[in-house]
C-alpha positions in Angstrom: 61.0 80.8 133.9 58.3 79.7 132.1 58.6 76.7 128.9 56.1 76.4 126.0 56.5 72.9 125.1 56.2 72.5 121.0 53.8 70.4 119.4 56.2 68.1 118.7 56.7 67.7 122.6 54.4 65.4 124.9 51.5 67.8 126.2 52.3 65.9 129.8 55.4 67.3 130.4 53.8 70.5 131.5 51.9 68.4 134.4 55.3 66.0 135.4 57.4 69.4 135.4 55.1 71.6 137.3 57.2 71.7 140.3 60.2 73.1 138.4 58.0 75.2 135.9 54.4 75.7 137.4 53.7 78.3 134.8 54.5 76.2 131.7 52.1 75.6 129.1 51.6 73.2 126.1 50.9 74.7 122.4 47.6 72.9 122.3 46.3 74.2 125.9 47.0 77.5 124.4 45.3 77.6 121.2 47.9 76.6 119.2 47.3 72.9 118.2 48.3 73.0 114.5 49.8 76.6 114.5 52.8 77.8 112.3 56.1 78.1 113.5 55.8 81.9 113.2 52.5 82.1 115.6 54.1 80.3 118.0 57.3 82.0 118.0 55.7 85.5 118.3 53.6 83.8 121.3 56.1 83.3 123.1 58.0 85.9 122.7 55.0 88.4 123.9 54.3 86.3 127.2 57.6 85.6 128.1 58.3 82.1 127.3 61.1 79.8 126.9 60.2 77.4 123.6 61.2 73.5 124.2 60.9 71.7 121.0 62.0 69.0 118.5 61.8 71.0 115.6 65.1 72.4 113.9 63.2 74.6 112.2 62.9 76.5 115.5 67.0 76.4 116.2 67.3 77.7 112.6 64.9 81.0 113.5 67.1 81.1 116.7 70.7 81.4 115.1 69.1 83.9 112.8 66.8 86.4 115.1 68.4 85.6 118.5 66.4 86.2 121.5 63.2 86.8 122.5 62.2 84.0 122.9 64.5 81.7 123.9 64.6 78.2 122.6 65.4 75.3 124.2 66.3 71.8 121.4 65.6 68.8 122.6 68.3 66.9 120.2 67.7 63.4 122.2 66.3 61.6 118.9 63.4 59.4 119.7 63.1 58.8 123.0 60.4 58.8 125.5 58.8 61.3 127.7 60.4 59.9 130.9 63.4 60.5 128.9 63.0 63.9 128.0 61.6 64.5 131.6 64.9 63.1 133.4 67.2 65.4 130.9 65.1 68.6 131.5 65.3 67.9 135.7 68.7 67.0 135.1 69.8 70.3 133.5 67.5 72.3 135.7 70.4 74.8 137.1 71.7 75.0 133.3 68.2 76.0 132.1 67.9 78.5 134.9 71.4 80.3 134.4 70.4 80.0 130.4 67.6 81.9 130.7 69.0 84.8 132.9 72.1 84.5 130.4 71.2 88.0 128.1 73.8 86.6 125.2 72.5 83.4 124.8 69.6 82.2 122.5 69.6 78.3 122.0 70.6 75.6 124.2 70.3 71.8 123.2 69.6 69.3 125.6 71.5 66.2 124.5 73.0 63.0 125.9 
């Protein structure tokens, strides 16, 4: 499983969750700094990535076109990296079993 973190996310998550994800990458380390939506989107869905973001814009595209890719919210509000960092190691099984799931599309990470 591999996660694009959004722009919206902090580029050092790729670095604190490398031994969970070692093939993740950040929107900016691939190009994509100020990118649309719609570029990044397509991105990942040609190279096989899971997309974690903050933007709703993303879980509206997801209820609409479905899968690939997948997207993964983070719907914690403002809260830190560390934060985001313990609720993505937290749900690592979930993430797992939600990416082999072939039905499902979206999953929010919440409290």
């Amino acid at each position: 499983m591999k996660l694009l973190f959004d722009q919206n996310v902090d580029y050092r998550l790729v670095r604190l969750l490398a031994d969970l994800w070692p093939e993740s990458v950040h929107v900016r380390d691939a190009g994509m700094k100020s990118s649309p939506d719609e570029q990044i989107w397509d991105y990942a869905a040609r190279h096989g990535f899971v997309i974690v973001t903050k933007d709703s814009d993303f879980r509206h595209r997801s209820a609409q076109d479905g899968h690939p890719p997948k997207v993964i919210w983070i719907g914690l509000g403002n809260c830190s990296t560390q934060a985001v960092e313990a609720a993505l190691r937290r749900l690592h099984p979930a993430l797992l079993a939600f990416h082999d799931d072939t039905a499902t599309s979206f999953l929010e990470v919440s409290d």
